[in-house]
C-alpha positions as CSV (number, residue, x, y, z in Angstrom):
1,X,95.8,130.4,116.4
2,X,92.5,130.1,117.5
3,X,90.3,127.7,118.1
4,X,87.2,129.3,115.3
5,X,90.0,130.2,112.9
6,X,91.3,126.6,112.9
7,X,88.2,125.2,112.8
8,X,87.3,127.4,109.9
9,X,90.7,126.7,108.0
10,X,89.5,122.9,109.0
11,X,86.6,123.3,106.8
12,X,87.6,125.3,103.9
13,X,90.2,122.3,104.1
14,X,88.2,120.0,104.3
15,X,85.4,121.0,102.0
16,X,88.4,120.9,99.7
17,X,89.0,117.3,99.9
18,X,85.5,117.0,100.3
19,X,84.8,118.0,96.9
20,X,87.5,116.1,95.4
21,X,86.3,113.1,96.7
22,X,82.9,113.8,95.0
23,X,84.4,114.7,91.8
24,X,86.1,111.4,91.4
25,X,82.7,109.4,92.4
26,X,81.1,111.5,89.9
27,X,83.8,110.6,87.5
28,X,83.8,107.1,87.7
29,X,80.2,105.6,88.4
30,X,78.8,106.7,84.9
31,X,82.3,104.2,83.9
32,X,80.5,101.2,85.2
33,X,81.8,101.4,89.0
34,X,79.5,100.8,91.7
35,X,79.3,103.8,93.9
36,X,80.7,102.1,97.0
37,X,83.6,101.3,94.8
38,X,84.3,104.5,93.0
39,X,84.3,106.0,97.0
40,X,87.1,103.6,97.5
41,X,89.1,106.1,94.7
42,X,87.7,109.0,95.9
43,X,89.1,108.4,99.4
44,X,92.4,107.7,98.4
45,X,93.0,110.8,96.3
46,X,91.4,112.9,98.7
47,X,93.3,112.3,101.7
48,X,96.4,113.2,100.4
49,X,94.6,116.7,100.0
50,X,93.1,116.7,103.4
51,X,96.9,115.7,104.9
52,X,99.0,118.4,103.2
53,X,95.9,120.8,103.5
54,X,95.9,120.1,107.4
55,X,99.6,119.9,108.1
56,X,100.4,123.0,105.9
57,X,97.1,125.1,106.8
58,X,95.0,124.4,109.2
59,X,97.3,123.4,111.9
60,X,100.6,124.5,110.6
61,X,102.6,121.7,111.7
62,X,105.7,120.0,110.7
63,X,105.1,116.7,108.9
64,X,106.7,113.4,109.0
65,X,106.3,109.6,108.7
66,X,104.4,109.9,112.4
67,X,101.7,112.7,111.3
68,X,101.4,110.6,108.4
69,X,100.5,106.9,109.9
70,X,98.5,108.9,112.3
71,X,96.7,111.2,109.7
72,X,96.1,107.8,107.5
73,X,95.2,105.9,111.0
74,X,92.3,108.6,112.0
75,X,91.4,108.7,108.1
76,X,90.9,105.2,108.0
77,X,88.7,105.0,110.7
78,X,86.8,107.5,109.6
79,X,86.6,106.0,106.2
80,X,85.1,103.1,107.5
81,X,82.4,104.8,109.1
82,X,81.8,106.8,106.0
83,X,81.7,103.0,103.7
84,X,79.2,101.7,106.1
85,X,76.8,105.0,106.8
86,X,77.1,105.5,102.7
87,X,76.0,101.9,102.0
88,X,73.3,102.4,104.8
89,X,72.2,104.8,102.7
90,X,72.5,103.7,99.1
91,X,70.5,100.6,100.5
92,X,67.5,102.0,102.5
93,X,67.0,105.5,101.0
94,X,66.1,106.6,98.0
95,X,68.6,109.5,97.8
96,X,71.1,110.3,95.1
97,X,74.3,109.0,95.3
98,X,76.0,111.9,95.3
99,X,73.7,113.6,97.7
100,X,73.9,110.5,100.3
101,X,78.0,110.7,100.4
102,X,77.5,114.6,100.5
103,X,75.7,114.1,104.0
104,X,77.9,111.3,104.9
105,X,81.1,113.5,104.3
106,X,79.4,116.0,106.4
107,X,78.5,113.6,109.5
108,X,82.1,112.2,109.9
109,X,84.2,115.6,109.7
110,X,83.4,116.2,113.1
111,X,84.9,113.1,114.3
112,X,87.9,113.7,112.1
113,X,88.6,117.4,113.1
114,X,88.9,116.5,117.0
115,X,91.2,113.5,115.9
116,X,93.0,115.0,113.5
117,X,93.7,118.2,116.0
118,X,94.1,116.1,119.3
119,X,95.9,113.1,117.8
120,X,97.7,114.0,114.6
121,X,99.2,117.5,114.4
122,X,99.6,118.2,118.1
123,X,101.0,120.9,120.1
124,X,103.7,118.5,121.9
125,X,105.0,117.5,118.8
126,X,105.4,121.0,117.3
127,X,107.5,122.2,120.9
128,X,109.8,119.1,120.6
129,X,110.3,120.6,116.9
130,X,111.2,123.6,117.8
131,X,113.3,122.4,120.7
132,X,115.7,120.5,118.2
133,X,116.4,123.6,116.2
């Protein structure tokens, strides 16, 4: 597959999870849950629609326990970065909170795609797959 179409699957991906994540916070802050705590929720549902997205879709790869950890690893991390840049912005901007995690989600899916196609669903793992058939 190339490179554009599995960056393209990536996004539609992605942009999948992305918007599921939003709908959650959406969900829950009008419930009386701080933003930064409804993304907590959001996160979690949403990876589990990023993972099977990307191992089914985007990179077509066998899953298992190790693209799993290393799938939640990378997501962590970027997780993290997406807490501290969205309560960056929820402090010292005047943006809505659903706009600020919008641009937040867009700034760390660059990170993610390299580590998620580098780290997670790689090609050495999909050859020793195929060489235990």
């Amino acid at each position: 597959m190339s490179s554009l179409s599995q960056l393209t699957r990536f996004g539609c991906t992605g942009a999948a999870a992305s918007a599921v994540h939003l709908c959650v916070v959406a969900a829950l802050v009008p419930f009386e849950l701080t933003p930064l705590a409804a993304n907590v929720a959001g996160f979690a549902i949403a990876f589990h629609v990023s993972y099977h997205g990307h191992r089914s879709w985007t990179f077509r790869r066998p899953g298992g326990p190790r693209e799993y950890k290393r799938m939640l690893a990378v997501s962590l991390l970027a997780f993290a970065l997406n807490e501290l840049l969205y309560a960056g912005l929820l402090k010292w901007t005047r943006l809505d909170y659903r706009v600020a995690l919008g641009l937040v989600l867009l700034t760390v899916a660059a990170g993610t795609f390299a580590a998620t196609r580098v780290w997670v669903f790689t090609r050495e793992h999909r050859a020793a797959h195929q060489g235990n058939r």
